[in-house]
N, C-alpha and C positions, 0 to 999 in steps of 0.2 A: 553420446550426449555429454555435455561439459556440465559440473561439476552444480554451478548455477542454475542449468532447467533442474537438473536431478532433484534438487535440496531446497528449491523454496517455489512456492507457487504465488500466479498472479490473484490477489483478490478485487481489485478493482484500478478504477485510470480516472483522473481526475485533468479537468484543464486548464485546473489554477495547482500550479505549485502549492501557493500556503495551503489549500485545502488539503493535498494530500500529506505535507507535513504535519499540519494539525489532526488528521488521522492516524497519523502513524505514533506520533505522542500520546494519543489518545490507547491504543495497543503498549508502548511501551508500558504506561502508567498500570497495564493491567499483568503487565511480565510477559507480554509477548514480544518477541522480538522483527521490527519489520524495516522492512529498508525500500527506499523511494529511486526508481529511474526515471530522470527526466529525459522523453524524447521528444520535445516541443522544438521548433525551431528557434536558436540563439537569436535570426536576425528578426524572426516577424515576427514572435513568441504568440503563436499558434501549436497546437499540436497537447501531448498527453503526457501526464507524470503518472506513471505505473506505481502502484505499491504491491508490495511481495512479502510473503508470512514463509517461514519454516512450513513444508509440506505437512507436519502433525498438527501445526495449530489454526488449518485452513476454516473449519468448522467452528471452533470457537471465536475464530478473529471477527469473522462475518458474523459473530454472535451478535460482539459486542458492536460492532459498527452498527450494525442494526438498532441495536438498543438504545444508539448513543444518539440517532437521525430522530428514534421515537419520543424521547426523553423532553 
């Protein structure tokens, strides 16, 4: 297993880009650290941008994401 699946899990896929960078700002802001894979397609920009949290802060991230859709 590469280094990557090991160390960070997926919490959700979003199919707008800004939504998922506006999520993960939104984790940042809370000291969680998360990082966004875009694998939409470049030419027809369809497809998912993954965010991924550190495997310990899997439970709290969805905390706050939860919180933040309720808010």
């Amino acid at each position: 297993m590469r280094t990557m699946e090991k160390d960070w899990a997926l919490i959700a896929s979003y199919g707008l880009a800004a939504i998922a960078e506006l999520k993960k700002a939104v984790l940042g802001a809370s000291g969680i650290q998360a990082i966004t894979i875009n694998k939409s397609d470049s030419s027809y920009h369809f497809g998912e941008v993954e965010l991924y949290v550190k495997r310990d802060d899997v439970i709290r991230a969805k905390k706050i994401l939860d919180d933040q859709e309720t808010a």
